[in-house]
KEGU-378121 format. One line per 5 residues: number of its first residue (from 1); their letters; for each residue x, y, z of C-alpha. Coordinates in nm, 2 decimals. Example, Ala and Ser with C-alpha at 12.3 -4.5 7.8 and 13.67 -1.06 7.14 Angstrom:
BEGIN
1) as) 1.23:-0.45:0.78 ~ 1.37:-0.11:0.71
# end
This chain:
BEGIN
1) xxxxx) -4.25:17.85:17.94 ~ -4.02:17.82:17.71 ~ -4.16:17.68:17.34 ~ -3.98:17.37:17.17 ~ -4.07:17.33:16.79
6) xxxxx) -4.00:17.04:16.58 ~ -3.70:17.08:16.30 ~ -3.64:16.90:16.00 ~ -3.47:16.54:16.05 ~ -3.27:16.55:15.63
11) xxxxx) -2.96:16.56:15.83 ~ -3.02:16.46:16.18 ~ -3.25:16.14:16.16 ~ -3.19:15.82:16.03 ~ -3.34:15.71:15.65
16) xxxxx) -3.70:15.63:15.66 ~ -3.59:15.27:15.56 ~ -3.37:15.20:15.86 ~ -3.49:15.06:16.19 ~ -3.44:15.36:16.42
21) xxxxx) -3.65:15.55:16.16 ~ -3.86:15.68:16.40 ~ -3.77:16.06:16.47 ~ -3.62:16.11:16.77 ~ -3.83:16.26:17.05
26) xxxxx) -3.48:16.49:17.19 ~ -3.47:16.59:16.78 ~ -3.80:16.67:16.70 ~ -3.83:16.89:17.02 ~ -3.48:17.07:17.05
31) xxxxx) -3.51:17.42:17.03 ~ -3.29:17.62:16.78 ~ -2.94:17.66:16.74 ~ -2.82:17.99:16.91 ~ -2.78:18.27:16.73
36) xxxxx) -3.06:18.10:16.44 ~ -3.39:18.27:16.44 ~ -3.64:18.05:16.52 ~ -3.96:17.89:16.24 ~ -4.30:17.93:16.28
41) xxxxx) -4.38:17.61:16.40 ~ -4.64:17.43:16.16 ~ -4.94:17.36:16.38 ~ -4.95:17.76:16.35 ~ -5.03:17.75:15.97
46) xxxxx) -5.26:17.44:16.02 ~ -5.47:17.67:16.28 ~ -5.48:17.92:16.04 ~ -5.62:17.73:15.75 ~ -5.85:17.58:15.99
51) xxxxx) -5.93:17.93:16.06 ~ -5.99:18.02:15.69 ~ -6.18:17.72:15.61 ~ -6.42:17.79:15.91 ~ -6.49:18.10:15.80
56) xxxxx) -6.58:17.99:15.46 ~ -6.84:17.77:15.58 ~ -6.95:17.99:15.85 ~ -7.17:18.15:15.55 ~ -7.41:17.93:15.54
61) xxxxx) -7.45:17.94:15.95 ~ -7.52:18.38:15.88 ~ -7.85:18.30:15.63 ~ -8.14:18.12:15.88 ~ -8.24:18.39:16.05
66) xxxxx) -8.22:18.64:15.69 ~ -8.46:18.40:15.53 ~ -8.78:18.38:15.76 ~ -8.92:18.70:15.61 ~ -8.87:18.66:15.28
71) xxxxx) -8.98:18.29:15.25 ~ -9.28:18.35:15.46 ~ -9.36:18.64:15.14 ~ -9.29:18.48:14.86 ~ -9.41:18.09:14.93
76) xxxxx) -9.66:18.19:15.29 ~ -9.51:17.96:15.49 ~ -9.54:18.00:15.84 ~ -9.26:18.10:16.09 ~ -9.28:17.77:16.27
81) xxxxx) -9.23:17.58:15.97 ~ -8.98:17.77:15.84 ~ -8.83:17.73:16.23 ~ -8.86:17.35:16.17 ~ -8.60:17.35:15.90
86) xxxxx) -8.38:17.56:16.08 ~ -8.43:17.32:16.38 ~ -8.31:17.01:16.16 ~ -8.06:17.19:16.07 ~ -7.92:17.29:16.38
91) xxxxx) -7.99:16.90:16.55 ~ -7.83:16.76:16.28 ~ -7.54:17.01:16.30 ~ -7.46:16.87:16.68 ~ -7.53:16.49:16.63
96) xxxxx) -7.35:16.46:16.32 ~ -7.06:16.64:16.54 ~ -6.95:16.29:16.77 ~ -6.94:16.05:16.44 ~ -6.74:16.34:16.26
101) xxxxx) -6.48:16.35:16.51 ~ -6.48:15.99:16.49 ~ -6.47:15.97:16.12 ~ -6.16:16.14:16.13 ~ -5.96:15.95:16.31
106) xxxxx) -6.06:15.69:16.07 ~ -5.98:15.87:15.74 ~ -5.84:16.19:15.80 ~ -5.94:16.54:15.88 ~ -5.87:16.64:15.51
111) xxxxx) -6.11:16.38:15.33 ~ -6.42:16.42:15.63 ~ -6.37:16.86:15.59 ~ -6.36:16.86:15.21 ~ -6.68:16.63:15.18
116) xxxxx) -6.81:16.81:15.43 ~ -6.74:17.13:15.23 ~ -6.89:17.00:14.91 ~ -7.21:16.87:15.06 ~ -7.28:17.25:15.25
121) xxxxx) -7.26:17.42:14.88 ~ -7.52:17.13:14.74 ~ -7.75:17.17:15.01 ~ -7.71:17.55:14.97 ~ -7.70:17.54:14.58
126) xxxxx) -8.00:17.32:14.54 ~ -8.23:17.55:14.74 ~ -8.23:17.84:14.48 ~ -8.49:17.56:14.28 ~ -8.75:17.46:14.57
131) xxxxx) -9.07:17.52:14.53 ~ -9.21:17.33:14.90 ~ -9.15:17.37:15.24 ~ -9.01:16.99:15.26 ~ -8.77:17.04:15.00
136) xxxxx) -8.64:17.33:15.26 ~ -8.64:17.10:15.49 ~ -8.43:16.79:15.29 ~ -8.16:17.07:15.18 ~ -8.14:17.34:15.43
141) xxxxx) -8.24:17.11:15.74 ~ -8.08:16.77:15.63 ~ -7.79:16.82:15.39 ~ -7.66:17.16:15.50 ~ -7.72:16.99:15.86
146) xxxxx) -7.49:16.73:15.79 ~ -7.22:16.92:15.62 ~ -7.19:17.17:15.91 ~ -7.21:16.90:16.19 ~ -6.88:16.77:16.02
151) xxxxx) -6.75:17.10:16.01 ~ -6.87:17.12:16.38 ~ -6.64:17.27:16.66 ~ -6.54:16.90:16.65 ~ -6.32:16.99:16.44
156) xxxxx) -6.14:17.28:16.62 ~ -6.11:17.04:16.94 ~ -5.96:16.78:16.65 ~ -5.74:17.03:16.54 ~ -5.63:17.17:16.84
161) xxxxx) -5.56:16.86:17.00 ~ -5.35:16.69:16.76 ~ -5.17:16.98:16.66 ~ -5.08:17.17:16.99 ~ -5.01:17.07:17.42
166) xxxxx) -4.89:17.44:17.46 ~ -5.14:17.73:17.41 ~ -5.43:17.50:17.37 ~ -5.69:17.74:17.56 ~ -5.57:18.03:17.31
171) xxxxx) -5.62:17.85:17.01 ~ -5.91:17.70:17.10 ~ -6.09:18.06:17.15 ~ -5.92:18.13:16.81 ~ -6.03:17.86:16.60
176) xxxxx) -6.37:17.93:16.80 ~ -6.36:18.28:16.69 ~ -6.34:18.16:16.34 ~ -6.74:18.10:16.30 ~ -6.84:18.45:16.47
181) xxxxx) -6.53:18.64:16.19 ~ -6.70:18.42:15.92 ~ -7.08:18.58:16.08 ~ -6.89:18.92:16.08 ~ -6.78:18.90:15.71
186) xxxxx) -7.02:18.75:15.56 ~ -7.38:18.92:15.75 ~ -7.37:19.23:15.57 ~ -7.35:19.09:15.26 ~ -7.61:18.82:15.26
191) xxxxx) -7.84:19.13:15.43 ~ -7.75:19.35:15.14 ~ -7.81:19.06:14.89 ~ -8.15:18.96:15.05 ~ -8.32:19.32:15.05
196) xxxxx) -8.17:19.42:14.70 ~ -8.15:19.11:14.49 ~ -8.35:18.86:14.73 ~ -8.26:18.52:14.90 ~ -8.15:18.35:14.59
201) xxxxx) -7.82:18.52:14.53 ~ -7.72:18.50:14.92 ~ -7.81:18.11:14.89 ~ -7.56:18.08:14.58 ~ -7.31:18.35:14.78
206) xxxxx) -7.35:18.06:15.06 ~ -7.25:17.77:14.81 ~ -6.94:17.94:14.69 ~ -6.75:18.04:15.02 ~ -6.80:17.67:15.12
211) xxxxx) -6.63:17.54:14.80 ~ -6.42:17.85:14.76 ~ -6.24:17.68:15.12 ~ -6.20:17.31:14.99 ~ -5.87:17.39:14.82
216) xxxxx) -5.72:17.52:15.13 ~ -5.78:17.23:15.31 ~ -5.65:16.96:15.02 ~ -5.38:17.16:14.98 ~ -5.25:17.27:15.30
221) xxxxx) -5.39:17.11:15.58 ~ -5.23:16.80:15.79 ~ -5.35:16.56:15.96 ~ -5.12:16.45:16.18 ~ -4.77:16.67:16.30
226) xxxxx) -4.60:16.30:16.25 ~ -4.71:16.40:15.87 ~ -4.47:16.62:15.85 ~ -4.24:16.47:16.07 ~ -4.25:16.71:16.40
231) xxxxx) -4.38:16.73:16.71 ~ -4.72:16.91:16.84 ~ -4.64:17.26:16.93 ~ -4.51:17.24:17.32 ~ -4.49:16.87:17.32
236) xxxxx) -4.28:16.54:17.21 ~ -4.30:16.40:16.87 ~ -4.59:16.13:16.91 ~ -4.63:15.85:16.62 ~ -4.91:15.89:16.41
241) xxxxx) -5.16:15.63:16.53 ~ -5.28:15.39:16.33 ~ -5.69:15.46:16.17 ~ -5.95:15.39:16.37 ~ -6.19:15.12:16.26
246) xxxxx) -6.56:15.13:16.34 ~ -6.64:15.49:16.35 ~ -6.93:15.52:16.46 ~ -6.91:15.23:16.69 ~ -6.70:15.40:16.83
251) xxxxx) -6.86:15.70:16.89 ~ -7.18:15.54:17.00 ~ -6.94:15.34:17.30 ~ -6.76:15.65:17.38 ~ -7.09:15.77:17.49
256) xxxxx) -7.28:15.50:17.67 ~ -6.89:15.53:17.88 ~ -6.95:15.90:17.89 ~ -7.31:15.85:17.99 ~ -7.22:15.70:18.26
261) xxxxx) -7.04:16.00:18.49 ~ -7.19:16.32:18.64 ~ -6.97:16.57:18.46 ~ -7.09:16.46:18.12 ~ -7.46:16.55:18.22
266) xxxxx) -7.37:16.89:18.32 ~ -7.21:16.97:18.06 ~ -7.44:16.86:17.80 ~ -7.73:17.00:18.01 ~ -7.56:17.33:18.03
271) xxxxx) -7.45:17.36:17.67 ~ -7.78:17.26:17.56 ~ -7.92:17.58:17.76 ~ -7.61:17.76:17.58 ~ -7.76:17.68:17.21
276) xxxxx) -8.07:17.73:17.32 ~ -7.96:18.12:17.41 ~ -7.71:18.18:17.08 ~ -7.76:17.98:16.74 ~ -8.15:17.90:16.84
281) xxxxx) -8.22:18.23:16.95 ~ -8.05:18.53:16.87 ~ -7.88:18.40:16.54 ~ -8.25:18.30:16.42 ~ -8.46:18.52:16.57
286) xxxxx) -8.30:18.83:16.61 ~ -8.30:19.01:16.29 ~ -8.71:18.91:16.28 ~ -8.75:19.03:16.61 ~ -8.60:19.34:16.55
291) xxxxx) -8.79:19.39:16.20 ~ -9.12:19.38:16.39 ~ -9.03:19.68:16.58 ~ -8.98:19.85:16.25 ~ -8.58:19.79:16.24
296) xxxxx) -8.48:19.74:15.88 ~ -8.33:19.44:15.80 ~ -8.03:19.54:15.68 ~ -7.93:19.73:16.04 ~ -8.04:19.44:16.25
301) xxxxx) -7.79:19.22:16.07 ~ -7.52:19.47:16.11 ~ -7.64:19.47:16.45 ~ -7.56:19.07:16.44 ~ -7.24:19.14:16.25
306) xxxxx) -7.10:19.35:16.54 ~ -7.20:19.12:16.76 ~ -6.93:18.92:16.54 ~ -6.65:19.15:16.64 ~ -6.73:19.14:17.00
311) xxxxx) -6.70:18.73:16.97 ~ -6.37:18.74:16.84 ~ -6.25:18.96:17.15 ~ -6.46:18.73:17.39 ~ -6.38:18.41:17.23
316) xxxxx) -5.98:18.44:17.22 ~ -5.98:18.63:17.59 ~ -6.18:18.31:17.70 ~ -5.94:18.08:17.58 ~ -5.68:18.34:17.74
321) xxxxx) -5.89:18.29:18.08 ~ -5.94:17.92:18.02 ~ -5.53:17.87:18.02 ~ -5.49:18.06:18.35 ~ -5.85:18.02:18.57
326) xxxxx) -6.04:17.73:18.68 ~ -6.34:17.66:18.36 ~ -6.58:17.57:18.62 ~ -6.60:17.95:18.73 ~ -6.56:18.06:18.41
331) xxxxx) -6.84:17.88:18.28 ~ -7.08:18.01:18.59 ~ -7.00:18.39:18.51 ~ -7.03:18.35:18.16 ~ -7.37:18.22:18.16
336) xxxxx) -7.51:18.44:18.48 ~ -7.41:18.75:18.25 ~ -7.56:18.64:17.94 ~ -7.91:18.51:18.13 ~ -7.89:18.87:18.27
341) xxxxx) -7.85:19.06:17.90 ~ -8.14:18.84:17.75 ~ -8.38:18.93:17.99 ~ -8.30:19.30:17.92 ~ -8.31:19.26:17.55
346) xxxxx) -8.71:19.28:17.49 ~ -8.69:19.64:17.63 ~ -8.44:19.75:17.41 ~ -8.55:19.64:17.08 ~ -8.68:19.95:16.86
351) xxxxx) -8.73:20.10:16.51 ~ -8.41:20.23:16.50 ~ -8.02:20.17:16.70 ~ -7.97:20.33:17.02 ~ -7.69:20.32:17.29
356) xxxxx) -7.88:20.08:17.51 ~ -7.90:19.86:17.22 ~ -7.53:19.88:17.13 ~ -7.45:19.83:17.51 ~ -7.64:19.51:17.50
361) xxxxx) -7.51:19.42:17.12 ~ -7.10:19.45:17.31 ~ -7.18:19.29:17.61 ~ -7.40:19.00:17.45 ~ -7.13:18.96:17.16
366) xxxxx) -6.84:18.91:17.43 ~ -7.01:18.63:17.56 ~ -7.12:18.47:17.26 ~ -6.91:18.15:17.23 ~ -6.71:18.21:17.51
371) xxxxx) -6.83:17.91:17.70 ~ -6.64:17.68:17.42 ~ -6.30:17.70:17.56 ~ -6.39:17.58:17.95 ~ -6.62:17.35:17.81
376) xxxxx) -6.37:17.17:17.62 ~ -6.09:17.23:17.87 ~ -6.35:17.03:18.12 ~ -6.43:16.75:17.83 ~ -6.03:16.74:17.83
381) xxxxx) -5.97:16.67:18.19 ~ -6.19:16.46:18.24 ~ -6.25:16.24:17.90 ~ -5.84:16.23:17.79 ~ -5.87:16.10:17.44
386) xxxxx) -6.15:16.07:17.40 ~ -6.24:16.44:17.46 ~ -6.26:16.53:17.13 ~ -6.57:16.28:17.06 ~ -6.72:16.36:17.40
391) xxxxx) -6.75:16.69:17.33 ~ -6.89:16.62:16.99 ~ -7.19:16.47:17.19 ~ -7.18:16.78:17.44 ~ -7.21:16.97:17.11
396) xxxxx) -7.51:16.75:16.99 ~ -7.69:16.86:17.28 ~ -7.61:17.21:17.25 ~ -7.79:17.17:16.87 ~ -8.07:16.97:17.01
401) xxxxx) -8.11:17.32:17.23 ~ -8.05:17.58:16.99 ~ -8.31:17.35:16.76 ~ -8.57:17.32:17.05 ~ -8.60:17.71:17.06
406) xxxxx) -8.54:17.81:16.67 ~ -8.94:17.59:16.67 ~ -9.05:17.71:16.94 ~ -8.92:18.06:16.85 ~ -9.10:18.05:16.53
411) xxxxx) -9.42:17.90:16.72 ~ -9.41:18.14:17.00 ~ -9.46:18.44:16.71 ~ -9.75:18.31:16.51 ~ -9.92:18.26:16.83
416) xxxxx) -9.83:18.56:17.06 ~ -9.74:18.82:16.78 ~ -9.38:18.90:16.95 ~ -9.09:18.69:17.09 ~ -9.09:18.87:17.44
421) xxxxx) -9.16:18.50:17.59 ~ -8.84:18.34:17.47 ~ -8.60:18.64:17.60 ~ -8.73:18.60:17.95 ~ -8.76:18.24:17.90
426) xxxxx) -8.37:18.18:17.78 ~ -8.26:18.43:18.03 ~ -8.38:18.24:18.31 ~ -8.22:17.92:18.13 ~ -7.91:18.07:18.18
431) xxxxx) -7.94:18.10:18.52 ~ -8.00:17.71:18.57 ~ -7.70:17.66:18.34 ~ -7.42:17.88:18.55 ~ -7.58:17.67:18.87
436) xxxxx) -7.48:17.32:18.65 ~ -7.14:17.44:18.58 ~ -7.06:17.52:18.92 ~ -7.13:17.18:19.05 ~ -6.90:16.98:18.82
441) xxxxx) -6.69:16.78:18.98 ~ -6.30:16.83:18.95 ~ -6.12:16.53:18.73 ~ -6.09:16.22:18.93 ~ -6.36:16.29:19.13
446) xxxxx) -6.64:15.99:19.17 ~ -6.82:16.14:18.86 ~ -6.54:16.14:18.64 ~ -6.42:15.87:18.40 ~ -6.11:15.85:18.32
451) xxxxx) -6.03:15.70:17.95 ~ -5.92:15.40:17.93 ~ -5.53:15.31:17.83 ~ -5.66:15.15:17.54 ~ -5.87:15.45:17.42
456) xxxxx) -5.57:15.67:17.52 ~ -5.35:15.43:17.26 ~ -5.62:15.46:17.00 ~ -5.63:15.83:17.04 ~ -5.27:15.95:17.14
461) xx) -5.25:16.22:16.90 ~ -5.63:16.31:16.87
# end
């Protein structure tokens, strides 16, 4: 195909103040003059400062599953209730997702990121003073929660929407890949900091990569390509819509519509089992699992770290795969070979790394997030505009499962002594969820819904 970018309009276009001052549609999408290299188009530079800024809140996501042990030494809580803040965290992280999406087509992705920024680093900053386990709940559980369900693969889908109708599987893996680069950069360091200085320094390490990123996106992100005056990468040049009013009514109707077809349920259902199996799991409950078969800390989370490198190569190949295959099929492999490597995993864990292990750590690691691409492709074809809010609720339910097991994680070791019952339990899980993706329903089928034309106004360039 060949690729169209938008150019400027200073000598082309009409004045802003006359009435054809709309940019032309031929204008903004004309290729280059021959012979005159060609610009980077700008949706690539908006990707990669979503990229950055995802990255600098993907700190906070690398410390839950550092801070079990030490909290339950220095203030005795239990596992399970220290599992209970994560679990906040985490549901709050997916149902804050929907409204966020929605908020920013009311006031912008700039304003909803940046606050969103500000309140991680509070939640984060205001921890290194608690002194009970509720006050770990209000700033780790709700406030952090909140913060990262506006910074919430929402936004990616937001992003990538918006900005780009060519290579929208490949930058969604990318922008995807963003969180597990932010895991890979930022792991070893919060490990270091925790077994050498303890949990306070990681917590304020957390707080400044969050606000370290708000610049970034006052400075240089966009909401809209008609900002800027250009098209979306690949497409025509589409009029920035007018705000949204009513965001959250709207995100509540977009629902009950959603609600209302098959496809929805199956993917909610099966992303739920996909939380359940990643962020609830193995992000929490890894590094602990492995430090009670005499793994030191610090190697578990490089463990978790590489893991991080093998998402990126997962994550951007999947969004390769989602361009080219069929997501349905995708989705059903993905989650049959991660149900398979989990149930392996309790045989494997041991004081020290071994090639089994680091088998398991590059096969598990390649299949990480790779279910985000088809899952949004799907939420595409079959939601239209409103895609980007439906899968804010399929991510909701994917936090309502990773927050189910992060409890029941922390439960299942202060009763049993070991986490061998969640492996088998997830990997099984996974099973059941490659079974749900198979049976969705191609778009237009009786359990689709298409969006209304009136939604599709609303949310032409979301």
């Amino acid at each position: 195909m060949t690729q169209t970018t938008g150019t400027s309009s200073s000598s082309a276009s009409p004045s802003p103040s006359s009435p054809s001052a709309s940019p032309s549609p031929s204008l903004r999408s004309a290729a280059p003059a021959p012979g005159r290299p060609a610009r980077v188009h700008r949706a690539w530079f908006v990707a990669a400062v979503t990229f950055v800024t995802i990255i600098g809140a993907a700190a906070f996501a690398s410390l839950p599953g550092l801070l079990i042990e030490p909290l339950h030494e220095e203030f005795r809580w239990s596992r399970g209730t220290i599992g209970f803040a994560v679990s906040v965290n985490l549901a709050l992280y997916g149902l804050t997702a929907p409204f966020a999406a929605a908020l920013m087509d009311r006031f912008g992705i700039r304003r909803v990121v940046a606050c969103a920024l500000t309140v991680i680093a509070l939640g984060s900053l205001l921890t290194v003073w608690m002194t009970a386990a509720w006050q770990l709940v209000l700033l780790w559980g709700v406030l952090v929660g909140l913060g990262s369900g506006s910074m919430a693969l929402a936004f990616a889908a937001t992003v990538t929407n918006r900005w780009f109708v060519a290579r929208r599987g490949l930058v969604t893996g990318i922008l995807t890949a963003a969180a597990a680069s932010g895991q890979l950069i930022f792991l070893p360091l919060l490990s270091w900091l925790v077994e050498h200085h303890g949990w306070r320094p990681a917590a304020v390490t957390t707080a400044l990569a969050a606000l370290a990123a708000v610049p970034f996106v006052w400075l240089l992100l966009r909401d809209h390509p008609a900002d800027v005056e250009l098209a979306p990468y690949g497409g025509e040049f589409v009029p920035k819509p007018a705000p949204v009013p009513g965001a959250a009514r709207r995100a509540v109707t977009v629902l009950f519509r959603a609600a209302r077809t098959g496809p929805f349920w199956l993917l909610a259902g099966s992303f739920a089992i996909c939380g359940a199996s990643t962020n609830g799991l193995v992000k929490t409950h890894f590094v602990p699992a492995a430090h009670d078969h005499g793994m030191p800390m610090t190697a578990a989370a490089g463990l978790l770290a590489v893991i991080g490198v093998f998402d990126v190569i997962g994550t951007i190949a999947s969004g390769w795969f989602t361009d080219r295959f069929e997501s349905r099929r995708l989705l059903a492999v993905y989650y049959a070979l991660r149900g398979i490597s989990l149930l392996f995993l309790p045989m494997l864990l041991a004081p020290s790394v071994h090639p089994p292990m680091l088998f398991f750590i590059v096969f598990y690691g390649l299949d990480w997030v790779a279910t985000v691409p088809p899952t949004i492709a799907l939420c595409r074809e079959h939601y239209g505009a409103d895609s980007a809010i439906v899968f804010g609720w399929v991510l909701a339910s994917h936090q309502i499962g990773a927050a189910a097991i992060a409890f029941a994680g922390g439960l299942v070791r202060d009763v049993f002594g070991a986490y061998d019952v969640v492996w088998y339990a997830s990997g099984a899980l996974c099973a059941v969820a490659a079974l749900m993706a198979l049976v969705i329903r191609r778009p237009g089928g009786d359990g689709a819904l298409p969006a209304p034309e009136a939604s599709a106004a609303r949310g032409a360039g979301a």
